[in-house]
C-alpha positions in Angstrom: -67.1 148.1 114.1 -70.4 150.0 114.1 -71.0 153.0 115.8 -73.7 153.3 118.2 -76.1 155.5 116.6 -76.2 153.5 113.6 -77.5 150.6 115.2 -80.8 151.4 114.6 -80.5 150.8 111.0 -78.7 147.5 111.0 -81.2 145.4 109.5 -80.8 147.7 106.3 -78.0 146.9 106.1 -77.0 143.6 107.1 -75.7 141.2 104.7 -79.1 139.3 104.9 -81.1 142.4 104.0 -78.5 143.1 101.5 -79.3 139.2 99.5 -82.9 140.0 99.4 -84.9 141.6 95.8 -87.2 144.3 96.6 -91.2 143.7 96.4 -92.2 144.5 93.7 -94.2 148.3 93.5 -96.9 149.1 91.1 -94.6 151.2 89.1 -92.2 148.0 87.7 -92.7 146.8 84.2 -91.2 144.6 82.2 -89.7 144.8 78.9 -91.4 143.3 76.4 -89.8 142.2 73.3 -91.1 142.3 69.7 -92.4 139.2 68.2 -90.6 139.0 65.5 -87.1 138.8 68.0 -84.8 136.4 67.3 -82.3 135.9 69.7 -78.7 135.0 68.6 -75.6 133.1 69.4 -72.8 135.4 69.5 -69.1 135.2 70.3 -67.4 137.1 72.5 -66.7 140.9 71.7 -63.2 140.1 73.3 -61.3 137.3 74.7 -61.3 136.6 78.1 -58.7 134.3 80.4 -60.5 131.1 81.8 -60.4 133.1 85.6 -61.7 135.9 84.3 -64.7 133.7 82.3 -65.2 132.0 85.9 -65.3 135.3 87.8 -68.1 136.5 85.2 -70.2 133.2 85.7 -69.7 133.1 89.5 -70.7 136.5 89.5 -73.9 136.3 87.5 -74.8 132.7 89.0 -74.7 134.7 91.9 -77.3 137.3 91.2 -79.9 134.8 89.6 -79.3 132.9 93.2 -81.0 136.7 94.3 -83.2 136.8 91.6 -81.1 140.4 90.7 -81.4 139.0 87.1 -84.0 136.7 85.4 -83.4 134.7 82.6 -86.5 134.5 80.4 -87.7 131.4 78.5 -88.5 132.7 75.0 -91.1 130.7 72.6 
């Protein structure tokens, strides 16, 4: 379903290529937190049906399979 003269760049695109993060470049940071952060338990901004709750962790289960998303460990 390709045309020809795009085959050349069908490892860019592949579904393989596609699943894989990026190396990382000299330019990425991170974003570092103050110390004094607290992170807190919050509820929902809106209610969600229970599909629509598993769509949202399928989807971001998903992306930490990548390593899109990381979840950090804080002290």
């Amino acid at each position: 379903m390709l045309l020809q003269k795009f085959y050349k760049w069908i490892y860019i695109f592949g579904k393989k290529a596609s699943e894989r993060m990026l190396t990382k470049k000299m330019w990425d940071h991170a974003i570092e937190v103050k110390k004094i952060f607290v992170p807190s338990k919050r509820k929902m901004m809106y209610l969600l049906l229970r599909e629509e709750r598993g769509k949202i962790y399928e989807f971001i289960n998903k992306q930490l399979r990548k390593e899109y998303i990381r979840l950090l460990k804080l002290p």
